[in-house]
GUBA-565945 format. One record per residue (C-alpha): x, y, z. Coordinates in pm, 1 decimal. Layout:
<zapas>
<east->X | north->Y | up->Z>
...
</zapas>
This chain:
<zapas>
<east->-6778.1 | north->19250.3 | up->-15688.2>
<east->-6541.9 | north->19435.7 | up->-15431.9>
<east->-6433.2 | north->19258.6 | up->-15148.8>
<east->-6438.6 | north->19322.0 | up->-14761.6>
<east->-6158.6 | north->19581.8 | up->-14786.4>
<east->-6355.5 | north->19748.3 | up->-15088.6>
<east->-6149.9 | north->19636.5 | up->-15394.5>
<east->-6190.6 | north->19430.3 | up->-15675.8>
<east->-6007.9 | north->19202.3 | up->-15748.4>
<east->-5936.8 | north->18870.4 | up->-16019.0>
<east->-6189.1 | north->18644.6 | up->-15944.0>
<east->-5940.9 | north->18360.9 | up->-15879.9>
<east->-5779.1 | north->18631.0 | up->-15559.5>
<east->-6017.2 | north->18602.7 | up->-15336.3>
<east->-6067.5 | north->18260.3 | up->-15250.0>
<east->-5757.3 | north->18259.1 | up->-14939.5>
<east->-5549.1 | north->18503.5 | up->-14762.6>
<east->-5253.7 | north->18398.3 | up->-14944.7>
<east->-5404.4 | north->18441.9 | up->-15321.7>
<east->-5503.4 | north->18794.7 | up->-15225.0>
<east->-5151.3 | north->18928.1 | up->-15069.6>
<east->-4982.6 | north->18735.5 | up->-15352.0>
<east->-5277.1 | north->18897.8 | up->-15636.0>
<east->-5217.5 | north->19261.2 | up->-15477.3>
<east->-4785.8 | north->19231.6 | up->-15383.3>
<east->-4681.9 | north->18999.5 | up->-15677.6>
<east->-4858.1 | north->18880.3 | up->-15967.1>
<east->-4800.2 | north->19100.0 | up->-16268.0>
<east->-4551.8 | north->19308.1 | up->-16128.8>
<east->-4200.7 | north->19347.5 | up->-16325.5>
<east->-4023.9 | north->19125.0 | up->-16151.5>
<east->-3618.8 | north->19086.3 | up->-16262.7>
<east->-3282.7 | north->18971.3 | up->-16147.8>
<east->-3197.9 | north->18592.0 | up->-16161.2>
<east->-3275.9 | north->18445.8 | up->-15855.0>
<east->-3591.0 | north->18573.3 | up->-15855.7>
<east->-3719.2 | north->18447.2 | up->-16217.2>
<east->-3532.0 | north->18115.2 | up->-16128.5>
<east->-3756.2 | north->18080.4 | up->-15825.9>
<east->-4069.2 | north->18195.6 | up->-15999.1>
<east->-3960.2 | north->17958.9 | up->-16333.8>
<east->-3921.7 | north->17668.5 | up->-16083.3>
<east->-4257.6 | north->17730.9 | up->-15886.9>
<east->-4442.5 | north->17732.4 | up->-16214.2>
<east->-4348.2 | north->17396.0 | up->-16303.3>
<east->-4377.0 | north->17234.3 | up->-15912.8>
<east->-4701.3 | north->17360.3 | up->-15985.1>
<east->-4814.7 | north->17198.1 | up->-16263.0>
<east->-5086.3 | north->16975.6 | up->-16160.4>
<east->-5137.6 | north->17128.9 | up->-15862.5>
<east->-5302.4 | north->17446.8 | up->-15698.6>
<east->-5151.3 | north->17732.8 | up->-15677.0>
<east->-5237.6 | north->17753.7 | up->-15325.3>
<east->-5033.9 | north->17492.0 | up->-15252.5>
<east->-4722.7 | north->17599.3 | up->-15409.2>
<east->-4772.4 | north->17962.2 | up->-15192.9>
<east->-4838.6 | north->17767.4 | up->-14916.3>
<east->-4511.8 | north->17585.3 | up->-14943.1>
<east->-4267.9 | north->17853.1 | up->-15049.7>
<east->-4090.3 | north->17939.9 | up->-14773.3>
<east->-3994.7 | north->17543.3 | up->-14750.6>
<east->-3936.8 | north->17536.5 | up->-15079.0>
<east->-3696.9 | north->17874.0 | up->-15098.0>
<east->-3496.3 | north->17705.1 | up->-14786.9>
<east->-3469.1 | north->17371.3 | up->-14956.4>
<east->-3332.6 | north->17543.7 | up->-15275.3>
<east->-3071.7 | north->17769.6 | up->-15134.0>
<east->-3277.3 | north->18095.4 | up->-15171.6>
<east->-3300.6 | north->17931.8 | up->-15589.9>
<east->-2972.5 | north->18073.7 | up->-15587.9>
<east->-2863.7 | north->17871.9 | up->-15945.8>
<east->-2530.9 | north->17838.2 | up->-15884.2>
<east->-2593.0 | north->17660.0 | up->-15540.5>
<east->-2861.7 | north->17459.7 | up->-15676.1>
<east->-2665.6 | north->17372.0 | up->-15995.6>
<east->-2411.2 | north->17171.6 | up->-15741.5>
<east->-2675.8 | north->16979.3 | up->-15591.8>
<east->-2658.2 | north->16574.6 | up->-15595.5>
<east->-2819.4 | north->16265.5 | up->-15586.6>
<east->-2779.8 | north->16286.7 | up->-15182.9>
<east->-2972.0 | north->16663.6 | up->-15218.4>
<east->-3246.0 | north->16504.0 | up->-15440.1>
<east->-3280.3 | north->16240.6 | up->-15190.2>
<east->-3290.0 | north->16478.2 | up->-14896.4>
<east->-3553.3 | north->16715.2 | up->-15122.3>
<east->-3773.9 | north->16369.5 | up->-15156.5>
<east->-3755.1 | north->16318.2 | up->-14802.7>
<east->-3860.8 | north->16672.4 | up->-14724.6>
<east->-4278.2 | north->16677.2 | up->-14647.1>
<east->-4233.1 | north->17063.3 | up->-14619.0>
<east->-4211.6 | north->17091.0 | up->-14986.5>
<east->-4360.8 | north->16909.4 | up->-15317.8>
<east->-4192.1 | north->16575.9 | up->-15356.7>
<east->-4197.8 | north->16468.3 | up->-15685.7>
<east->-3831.8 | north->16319.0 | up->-15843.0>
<east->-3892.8 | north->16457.5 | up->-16202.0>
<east->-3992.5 | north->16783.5 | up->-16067.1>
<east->-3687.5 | north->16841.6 | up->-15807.7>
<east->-3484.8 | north->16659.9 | up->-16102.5>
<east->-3594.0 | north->16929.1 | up->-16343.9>
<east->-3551.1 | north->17186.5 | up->-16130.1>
<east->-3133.2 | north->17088.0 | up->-16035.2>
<east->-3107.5 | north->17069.4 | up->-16440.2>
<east->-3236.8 | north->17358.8 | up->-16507.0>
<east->-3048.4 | north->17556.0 | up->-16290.8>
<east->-2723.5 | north->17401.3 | up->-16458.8>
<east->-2896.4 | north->17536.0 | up->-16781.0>
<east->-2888.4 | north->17878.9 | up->-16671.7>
<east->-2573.4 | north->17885.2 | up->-16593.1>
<east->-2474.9 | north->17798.6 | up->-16932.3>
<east->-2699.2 | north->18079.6 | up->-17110.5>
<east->-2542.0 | north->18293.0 | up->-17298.4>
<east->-2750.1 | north->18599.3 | up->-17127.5>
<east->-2879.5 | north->18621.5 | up->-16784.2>
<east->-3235.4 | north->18399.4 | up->-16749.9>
<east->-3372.2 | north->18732.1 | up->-16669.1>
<east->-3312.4 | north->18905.9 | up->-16962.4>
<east->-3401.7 | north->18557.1 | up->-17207.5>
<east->-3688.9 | north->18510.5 | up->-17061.4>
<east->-3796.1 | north->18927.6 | up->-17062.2>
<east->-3746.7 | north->18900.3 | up->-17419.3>
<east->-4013.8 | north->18724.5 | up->-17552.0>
<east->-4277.5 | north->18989.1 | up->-17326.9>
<east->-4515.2 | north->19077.5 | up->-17568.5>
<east->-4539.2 | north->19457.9 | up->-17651.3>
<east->-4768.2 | north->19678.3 | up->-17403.5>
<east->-5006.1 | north->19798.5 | up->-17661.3>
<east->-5000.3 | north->19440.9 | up->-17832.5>
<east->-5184.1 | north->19283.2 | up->-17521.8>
<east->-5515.0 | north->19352.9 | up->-17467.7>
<east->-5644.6 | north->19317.3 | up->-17085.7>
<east->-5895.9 | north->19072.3 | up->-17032.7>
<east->-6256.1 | north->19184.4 | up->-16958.0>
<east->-6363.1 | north->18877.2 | up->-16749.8>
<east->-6115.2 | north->18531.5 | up->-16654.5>
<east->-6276.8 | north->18367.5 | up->-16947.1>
<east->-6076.6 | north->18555.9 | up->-17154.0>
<east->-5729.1 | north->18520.3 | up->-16973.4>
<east->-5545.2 | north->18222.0 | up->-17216.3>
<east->-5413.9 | north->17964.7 | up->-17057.9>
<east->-5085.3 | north->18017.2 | up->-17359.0>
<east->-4982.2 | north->18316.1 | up->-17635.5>
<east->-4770.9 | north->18293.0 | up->-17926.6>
<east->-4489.1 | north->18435.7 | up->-17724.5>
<east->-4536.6 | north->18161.1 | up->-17420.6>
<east->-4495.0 | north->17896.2 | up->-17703.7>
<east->-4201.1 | north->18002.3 | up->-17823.1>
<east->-4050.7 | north->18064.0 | up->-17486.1>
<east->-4131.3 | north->17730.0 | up->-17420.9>
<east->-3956.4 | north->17612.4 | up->-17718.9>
<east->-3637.5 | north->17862.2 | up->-17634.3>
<east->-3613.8 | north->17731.9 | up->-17310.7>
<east->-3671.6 | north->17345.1 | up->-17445.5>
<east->-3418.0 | north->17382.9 | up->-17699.4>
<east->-3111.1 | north->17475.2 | up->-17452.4>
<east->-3222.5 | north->17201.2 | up->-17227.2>
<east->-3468.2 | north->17337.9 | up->-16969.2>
<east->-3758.3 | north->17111.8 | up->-16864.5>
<east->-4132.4 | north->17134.8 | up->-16717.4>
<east->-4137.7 | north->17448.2 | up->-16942.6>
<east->-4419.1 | north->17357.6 | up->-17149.4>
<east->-4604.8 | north->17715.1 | up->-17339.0>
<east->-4887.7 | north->17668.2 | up->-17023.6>
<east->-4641.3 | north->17693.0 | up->-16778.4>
<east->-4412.5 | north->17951.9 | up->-16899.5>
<east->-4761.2 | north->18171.1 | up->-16989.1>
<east->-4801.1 | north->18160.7 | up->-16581.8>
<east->-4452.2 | north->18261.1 | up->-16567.2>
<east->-4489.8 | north->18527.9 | up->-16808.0>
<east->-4812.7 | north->18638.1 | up->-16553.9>
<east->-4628.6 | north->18583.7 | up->-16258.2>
<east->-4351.0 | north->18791.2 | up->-16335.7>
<east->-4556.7 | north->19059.7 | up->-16513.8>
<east->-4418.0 | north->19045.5 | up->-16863.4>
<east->-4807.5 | north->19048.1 | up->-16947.5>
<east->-5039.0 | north->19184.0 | up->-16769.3>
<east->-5342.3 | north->18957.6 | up->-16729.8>
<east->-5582.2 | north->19143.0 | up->-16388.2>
<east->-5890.8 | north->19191.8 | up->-16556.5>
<east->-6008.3 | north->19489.1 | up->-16647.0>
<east->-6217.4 | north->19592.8 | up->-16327.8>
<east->-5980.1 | north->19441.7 | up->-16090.9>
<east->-5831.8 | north->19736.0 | up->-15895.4>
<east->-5452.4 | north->19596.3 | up->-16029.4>
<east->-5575.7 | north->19670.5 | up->-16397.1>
<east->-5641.1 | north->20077.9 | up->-16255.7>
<east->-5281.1 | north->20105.3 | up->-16084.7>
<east->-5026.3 | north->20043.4 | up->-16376.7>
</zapas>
């Protein structure tokens, strides 16, 4: 069903402001370049457990308290910063998560590729994904998520579970999962 500006859209996008501009700007767009897929890798897991909402919500805290998710700045950060990052209402406080987060940016430094391109390669083909018809049909993981997840496990990353790196893959449009009325599916 369209919404008040005449578009359809995922049923999950029109529930706030913030789902919508992020459903029509971001989600499923190639994104690329390290910082980016850092931030979008480490938003994914803060997320887990969570809404989404509240992660969007939070961003711009949680972009300052991460240097931009600049790895090489957060790589250096301490037991004083993850102090500080617990202390900080602005953003998600949870010690495993910010934990994670330091650790795997020290794990990206030590990749032998850039993240960008690691985590690009395991994007299904184009004509090997099918769009969804409806949300029921949107998986919550893929064969390719899985063995991201396992990639990424194996040199050291955490909160990368196949659930959360198939959001990543979504996020960061290396599938494309708008359904197929939405007015996304009709502009790529």
């Amino acid at each position: 069903m369209p919404e008040p500006d005449g578009r359809e859209r995922c049923g999950w996008a029109g529930t706030a402001p913030e789902y919508v501009a992020y459903h029509d700007d971001e989600w499923g767009c190639p994104l690329h370049g390290i910082p980016a897929m850092f931030e979008r890798l480490s938003l994914e897991a803060f997320q887990s457990g969570l809404s989404w909402l509240v992660i969007l919500r939070k961003r711009p805290a949680f972009r300052a308290a991460f240097a931009g998710f600049d790895p090489v700045t957060v790589a250096g950060f301490g037991a004083a910063d993850v102090e500080r990052l617990l202390a900080d209402a602005a953003i998600v406080r949870n010690r495993a998560k910010i934990e994670a987060t330091v650790n795997n940016a020290r794990r990206v430094l030590e990749l032998d590729r850039p993240l960008d391109e690691l985590l690009w390669s395991f994007a299904p083909e184009p004509a090997a994904h099918r769009r969804p018809a409806t949300l029921a049909e949107v998986p919550a993981t893929s064969v390719e998520s899985v063995a991201m997840a396992r990639e990424l496990k194996r040199r050291g990353l955490r909160f990368v579970g196949p659930t959360t790196c198939y959001a990543l893959m979504q996020a960061a449009g290396l599938v494309d999962d708008h359904v197929a009325g939405c007015w996304r599916a009709s502009s790529r």
